[in-house]
N, CA, C and O atoms as a GROMACS GRO file, in nm:
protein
  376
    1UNK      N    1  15.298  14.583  13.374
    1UNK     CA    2  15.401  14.559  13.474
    1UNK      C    3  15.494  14.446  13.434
    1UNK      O    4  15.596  14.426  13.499
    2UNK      N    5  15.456  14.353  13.304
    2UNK     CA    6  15.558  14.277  13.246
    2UNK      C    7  15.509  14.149  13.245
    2UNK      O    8  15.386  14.141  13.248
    3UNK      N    9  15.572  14.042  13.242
    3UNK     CA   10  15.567  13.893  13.253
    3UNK      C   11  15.610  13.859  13.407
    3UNK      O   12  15.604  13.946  13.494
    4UNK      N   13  15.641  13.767  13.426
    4UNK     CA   14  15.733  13.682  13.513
    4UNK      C   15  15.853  13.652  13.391
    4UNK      O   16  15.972  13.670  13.417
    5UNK      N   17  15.828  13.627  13.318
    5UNK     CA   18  15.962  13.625  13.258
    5UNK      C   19  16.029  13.749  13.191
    5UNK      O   20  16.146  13.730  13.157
    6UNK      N   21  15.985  13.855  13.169
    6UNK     CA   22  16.047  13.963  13.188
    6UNK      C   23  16.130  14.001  13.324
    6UNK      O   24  16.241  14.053  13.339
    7UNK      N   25  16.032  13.954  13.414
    7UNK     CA   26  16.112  13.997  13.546
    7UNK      C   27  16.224  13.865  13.600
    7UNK      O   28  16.294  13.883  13.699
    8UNK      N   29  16.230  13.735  13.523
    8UNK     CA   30  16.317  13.673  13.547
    8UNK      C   31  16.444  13.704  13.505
    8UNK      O   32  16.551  13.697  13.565
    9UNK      N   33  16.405  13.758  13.336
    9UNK     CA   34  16.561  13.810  13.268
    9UNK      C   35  16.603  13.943  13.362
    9UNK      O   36  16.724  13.958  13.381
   10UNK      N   37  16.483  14.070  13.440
   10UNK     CA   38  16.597  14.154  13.512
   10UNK      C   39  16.674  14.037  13.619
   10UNK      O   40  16.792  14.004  13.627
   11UNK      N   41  16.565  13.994  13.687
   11UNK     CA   42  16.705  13.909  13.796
   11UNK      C   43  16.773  13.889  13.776
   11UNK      O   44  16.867  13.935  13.839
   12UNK      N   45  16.796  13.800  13.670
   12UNK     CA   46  16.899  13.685  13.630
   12UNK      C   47  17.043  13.798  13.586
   12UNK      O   48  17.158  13.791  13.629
   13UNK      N   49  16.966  13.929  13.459
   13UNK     CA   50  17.097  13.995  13.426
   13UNK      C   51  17.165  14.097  13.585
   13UNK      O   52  17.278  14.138  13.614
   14UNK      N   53  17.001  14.107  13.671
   14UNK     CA   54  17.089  14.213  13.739
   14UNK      C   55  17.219  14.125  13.839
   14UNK      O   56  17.338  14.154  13.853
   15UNK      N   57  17.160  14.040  13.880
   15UNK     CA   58  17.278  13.910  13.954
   15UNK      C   59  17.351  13.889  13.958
   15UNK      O   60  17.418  13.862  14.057
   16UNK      N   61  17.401  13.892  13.762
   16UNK     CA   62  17.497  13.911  13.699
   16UNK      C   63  17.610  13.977  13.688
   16UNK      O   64  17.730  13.949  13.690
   17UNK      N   65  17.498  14.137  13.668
   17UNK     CA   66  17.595  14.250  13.694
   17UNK      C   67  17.616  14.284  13.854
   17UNK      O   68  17.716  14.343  13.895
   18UNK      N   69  17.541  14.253  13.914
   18UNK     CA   70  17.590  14.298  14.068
   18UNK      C   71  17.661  14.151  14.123
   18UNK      O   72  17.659  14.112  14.240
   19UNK      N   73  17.706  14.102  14.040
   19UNK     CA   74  17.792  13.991  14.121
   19UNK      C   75  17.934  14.040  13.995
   19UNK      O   76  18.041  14.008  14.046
   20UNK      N   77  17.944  14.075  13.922
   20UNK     CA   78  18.037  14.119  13.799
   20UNK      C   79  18.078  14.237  13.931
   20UNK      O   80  18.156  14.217  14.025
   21UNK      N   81  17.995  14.366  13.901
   21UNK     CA   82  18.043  14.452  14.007
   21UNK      C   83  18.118  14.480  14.146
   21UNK      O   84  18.191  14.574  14.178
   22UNK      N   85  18.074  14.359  14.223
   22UNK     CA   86  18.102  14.298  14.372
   22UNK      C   87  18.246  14.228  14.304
   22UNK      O   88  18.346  14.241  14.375
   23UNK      N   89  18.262  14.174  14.207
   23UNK     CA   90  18.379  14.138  14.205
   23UNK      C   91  18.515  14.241  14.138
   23UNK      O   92  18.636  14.226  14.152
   24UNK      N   93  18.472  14.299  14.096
   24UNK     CA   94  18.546  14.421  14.051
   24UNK      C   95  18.629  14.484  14.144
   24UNK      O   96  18.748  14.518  14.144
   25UNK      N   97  18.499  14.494  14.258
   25UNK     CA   98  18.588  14.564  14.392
   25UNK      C   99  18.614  14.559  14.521
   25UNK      O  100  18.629  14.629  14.621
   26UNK      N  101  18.611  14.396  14.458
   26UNK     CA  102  18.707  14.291  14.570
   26UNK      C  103  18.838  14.268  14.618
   26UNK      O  104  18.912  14.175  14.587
   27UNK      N  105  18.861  14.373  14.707
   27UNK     CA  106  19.029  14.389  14.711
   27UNK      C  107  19.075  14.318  14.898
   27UNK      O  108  19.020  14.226  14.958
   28UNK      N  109  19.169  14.389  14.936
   28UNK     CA  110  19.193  14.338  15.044
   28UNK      C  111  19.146  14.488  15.128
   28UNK      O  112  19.130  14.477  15.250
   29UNK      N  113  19.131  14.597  15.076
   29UNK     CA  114  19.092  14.746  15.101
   29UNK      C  115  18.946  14.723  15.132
   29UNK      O  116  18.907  14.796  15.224
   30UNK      N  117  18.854  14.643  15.082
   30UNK     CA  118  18.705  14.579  15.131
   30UNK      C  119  18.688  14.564  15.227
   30UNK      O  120  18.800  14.596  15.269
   31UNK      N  121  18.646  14.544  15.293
   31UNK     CA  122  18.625  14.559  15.438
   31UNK      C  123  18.453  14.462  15.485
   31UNK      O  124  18.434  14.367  15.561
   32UNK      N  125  18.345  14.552  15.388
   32UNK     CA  126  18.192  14.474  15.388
   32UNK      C  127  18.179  14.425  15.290
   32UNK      O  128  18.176  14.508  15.200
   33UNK      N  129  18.170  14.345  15.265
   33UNK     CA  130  18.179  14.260  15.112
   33UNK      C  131  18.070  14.187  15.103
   33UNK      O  132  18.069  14.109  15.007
   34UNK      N  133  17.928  14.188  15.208
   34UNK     CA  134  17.829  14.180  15.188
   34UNK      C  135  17.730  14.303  15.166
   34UNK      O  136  17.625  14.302  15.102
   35UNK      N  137  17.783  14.397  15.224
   35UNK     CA  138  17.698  14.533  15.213
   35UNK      C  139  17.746  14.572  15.021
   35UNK      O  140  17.676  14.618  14.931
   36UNK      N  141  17.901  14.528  15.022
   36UNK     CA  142  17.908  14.591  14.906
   36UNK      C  143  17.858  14.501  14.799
   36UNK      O  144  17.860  14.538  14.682
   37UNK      N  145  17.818  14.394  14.829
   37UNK     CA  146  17.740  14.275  14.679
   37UNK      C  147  17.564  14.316  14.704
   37UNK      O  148  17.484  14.307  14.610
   38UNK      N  149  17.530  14.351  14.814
   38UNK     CA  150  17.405  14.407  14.806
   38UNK      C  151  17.383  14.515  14.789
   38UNK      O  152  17.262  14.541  14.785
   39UNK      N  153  17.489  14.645  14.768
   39UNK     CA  154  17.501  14.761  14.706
   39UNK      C  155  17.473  14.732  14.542
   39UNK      O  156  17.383  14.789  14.480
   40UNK      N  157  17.557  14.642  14.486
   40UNK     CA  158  17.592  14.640  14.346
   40UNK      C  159  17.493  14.560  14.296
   40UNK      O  160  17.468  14.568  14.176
   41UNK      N  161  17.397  14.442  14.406
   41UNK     CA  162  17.262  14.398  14.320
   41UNK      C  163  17.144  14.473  14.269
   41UNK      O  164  17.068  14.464  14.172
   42UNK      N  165  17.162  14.577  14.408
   42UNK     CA  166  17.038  14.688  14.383
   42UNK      C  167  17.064  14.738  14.294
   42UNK      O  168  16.998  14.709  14.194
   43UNK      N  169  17.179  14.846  14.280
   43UNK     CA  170  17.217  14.909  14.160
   43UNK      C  171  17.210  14.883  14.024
   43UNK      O  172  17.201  14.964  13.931
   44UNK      N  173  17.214  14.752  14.020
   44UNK     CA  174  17.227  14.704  13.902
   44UNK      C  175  17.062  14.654  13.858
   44UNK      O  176  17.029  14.646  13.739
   45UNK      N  177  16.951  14.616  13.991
   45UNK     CA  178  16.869  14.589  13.953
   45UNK      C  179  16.757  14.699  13.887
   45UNK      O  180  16.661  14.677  13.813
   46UNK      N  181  16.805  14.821  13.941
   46UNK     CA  182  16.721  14.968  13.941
   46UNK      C  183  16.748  14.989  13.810
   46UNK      O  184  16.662  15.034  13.735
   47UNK      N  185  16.898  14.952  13.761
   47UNK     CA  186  16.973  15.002  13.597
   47UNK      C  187  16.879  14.914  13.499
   47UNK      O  188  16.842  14.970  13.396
   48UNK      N  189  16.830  14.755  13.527
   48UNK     CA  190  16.775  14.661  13.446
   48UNK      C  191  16.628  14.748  13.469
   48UNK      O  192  16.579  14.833  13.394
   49UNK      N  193  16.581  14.700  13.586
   49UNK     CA  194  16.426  14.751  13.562
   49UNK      C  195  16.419  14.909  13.493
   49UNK      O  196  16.440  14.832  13.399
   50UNK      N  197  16.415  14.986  13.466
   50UNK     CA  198  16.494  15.122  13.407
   50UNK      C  199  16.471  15.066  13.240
   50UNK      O  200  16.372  15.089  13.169
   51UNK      N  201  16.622  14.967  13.196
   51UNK     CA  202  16.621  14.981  13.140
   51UNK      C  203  16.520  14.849  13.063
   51UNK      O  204  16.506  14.876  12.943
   52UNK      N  205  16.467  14.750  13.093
   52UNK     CA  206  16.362  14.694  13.046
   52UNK      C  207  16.191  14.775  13.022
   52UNK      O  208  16.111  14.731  12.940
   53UNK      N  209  16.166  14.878  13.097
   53UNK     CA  210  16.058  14.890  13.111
   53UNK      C  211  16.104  15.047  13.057
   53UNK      O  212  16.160  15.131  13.127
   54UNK      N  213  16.072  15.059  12.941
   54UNK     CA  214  16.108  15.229  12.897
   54UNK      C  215  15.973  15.317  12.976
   54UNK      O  216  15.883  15.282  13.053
   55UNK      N  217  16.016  15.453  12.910
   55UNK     CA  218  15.947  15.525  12.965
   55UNK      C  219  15.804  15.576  12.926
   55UNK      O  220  15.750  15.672  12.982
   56UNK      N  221  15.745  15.498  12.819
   56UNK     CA  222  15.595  15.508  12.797
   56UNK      C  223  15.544  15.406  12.895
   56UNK      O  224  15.421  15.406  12.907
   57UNK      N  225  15.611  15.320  12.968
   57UNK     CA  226  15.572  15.184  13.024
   57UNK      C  227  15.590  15.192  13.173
   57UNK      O  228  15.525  15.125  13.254
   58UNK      N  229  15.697  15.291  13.207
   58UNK     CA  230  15.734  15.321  13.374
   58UNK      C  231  15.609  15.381  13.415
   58UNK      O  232  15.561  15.494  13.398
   59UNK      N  233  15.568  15.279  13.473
   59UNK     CA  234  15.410  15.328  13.582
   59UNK      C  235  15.486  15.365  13.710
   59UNK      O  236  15.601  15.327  13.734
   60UNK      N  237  15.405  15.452  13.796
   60UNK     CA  238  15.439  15.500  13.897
   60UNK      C  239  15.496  15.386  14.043
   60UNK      O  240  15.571  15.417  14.136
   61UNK      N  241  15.432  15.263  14.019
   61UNK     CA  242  15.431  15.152  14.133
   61UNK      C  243  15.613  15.123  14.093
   61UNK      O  244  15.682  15.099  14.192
   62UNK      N  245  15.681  15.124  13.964
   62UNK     CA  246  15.776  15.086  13.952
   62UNK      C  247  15.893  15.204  13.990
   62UNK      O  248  16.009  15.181  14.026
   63UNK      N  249  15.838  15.316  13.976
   63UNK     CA  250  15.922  15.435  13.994
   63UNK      C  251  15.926  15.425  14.148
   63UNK      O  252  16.037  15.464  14.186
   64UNK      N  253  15.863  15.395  14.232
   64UNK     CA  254  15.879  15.370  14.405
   64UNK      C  255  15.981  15.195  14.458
   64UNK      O  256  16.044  15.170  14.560
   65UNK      N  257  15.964  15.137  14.370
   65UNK     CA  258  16.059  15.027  14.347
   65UNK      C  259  16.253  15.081  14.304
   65UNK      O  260  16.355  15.074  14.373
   66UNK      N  261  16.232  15.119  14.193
   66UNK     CA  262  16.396  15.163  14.132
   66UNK      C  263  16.417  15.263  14.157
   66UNK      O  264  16.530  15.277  14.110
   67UNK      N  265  16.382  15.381  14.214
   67UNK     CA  266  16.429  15.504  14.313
   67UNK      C  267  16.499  15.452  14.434
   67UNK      O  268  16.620  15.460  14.456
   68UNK      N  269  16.412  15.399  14.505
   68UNK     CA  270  16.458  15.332  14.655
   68UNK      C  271  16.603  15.222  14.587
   68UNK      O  272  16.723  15.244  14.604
   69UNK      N  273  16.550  15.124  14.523
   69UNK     CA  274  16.677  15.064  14.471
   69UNK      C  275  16.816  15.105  14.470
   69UNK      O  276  16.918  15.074  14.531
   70UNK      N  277  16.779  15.199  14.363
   70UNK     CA  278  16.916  15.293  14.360
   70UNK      C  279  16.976  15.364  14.415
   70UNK      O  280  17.094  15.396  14.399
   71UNK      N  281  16.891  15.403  14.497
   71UNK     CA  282  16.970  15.514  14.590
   71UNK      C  283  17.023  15.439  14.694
   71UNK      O  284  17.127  15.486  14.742
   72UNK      N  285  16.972  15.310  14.756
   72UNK     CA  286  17.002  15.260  14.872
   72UNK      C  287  17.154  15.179  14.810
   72UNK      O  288  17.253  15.175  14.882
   73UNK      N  289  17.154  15.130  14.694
   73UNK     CA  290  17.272  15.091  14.597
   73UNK      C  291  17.368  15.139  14.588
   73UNK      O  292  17.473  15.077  14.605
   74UNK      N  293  17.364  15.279  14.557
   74UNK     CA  294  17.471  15.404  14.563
   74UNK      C  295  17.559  15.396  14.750
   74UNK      O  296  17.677  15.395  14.782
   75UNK      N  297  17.445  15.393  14.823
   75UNK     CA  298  17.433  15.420  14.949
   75UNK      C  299  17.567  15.295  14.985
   75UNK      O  300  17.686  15.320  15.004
   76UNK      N  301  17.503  15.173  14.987
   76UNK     CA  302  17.555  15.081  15.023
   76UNK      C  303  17.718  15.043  14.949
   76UNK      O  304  17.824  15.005  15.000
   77UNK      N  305  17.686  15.069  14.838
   77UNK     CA  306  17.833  15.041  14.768
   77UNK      C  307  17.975  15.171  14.832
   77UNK      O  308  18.090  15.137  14.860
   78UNK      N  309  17.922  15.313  14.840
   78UNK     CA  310  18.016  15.380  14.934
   78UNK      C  311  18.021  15.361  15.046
   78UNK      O  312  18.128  15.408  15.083
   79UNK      N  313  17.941  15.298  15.172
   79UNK     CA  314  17.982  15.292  15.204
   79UNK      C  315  17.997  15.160  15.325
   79UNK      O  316  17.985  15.158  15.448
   80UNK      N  317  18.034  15.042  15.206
   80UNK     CA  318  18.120  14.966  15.250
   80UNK      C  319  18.288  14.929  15.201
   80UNK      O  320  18.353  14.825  15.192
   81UNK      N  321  18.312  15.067  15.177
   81UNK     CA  322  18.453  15.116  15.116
   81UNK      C  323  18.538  15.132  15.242
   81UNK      O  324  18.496  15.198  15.337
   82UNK      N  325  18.628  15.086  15.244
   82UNK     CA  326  18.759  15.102  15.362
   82UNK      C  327  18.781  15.264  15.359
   82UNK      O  328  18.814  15.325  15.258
   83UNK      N  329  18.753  15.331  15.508
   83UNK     CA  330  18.774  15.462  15.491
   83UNK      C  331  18.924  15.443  15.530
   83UNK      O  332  18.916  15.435  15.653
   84UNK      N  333  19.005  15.436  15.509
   84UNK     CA  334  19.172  15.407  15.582
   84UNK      C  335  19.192  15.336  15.698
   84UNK      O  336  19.090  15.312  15.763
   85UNK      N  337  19.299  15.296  15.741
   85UNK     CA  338  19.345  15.224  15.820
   85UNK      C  339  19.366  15.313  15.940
   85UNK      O  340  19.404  15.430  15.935
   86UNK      N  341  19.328  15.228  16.075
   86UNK     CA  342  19.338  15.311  16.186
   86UNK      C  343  19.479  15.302  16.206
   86UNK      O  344  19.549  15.202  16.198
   87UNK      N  345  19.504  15.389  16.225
   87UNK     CA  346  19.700  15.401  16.251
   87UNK      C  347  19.726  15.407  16.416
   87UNK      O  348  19.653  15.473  16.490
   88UNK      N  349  19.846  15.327  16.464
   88UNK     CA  350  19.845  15.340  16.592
   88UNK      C  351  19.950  15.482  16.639
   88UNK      O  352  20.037  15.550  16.584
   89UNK      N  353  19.890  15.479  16.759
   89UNK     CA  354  19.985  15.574  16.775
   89UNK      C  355  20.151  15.560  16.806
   89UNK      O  356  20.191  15.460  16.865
   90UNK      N  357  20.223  15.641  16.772
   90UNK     CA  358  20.375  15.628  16.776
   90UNK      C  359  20.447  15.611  16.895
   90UNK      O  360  20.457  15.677  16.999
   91UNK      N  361  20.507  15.486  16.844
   91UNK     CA  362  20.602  15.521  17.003
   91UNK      C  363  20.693  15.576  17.034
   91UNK      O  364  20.785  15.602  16.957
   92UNK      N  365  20.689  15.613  17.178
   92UNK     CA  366  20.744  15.726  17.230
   92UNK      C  367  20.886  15.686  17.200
   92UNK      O  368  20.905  15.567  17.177
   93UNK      N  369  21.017  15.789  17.196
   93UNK     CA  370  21.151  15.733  17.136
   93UNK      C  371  21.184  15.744  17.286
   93UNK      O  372  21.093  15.759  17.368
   94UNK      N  373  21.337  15.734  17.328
   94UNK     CA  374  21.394  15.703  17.460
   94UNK      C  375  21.467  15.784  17.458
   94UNK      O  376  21.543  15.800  17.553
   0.00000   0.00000   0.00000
């Protein structure tokens, strides 16, 4: 299942990349910008653990860890996306 310091370098890189990511798509169109930095930590942490722990080494306890990760990652990063702007309605002319 690794070290502690194996699992310090995923933190540290996934942090990285899900704070790299979160800033990528930081616009004024953002709207959750906490849902979407905890979208892009998971994601990124499911991509590290994945890719630190190959697949003679992925025990099943980790495959219930970076499944859930990722999917809730995917989840969270769409949708704290600005679905459009509520438009008002028009006013009436005279």
């Amino acid at each position: 299942m690794g070290t502690i310091g194996d699992w310090g370098l995923i933190f540290a890189i996934s942090l990285s990349l899900g704070l790299y990511g979160w800033a990528r798509t930081m616009d004024a169109k953002t709207i959750k910008l906490g849902r979407s930095l905890a979208g892009w930590c998971l994601l990124s942490s499911a991509l590290c653990i994945g890719g630190a722990f190959r697949v003679e080494a992925f025990l099943v306890p980790l495959v219930f860890i970076t499944v859930p990760a990722a999917v809730a990652g995917v989840a969270l990063i769409y949708f704290a996306r600005a679905r459009g702007e509520q438009q008002s309605a028009p006013e009436p002319r005279d």
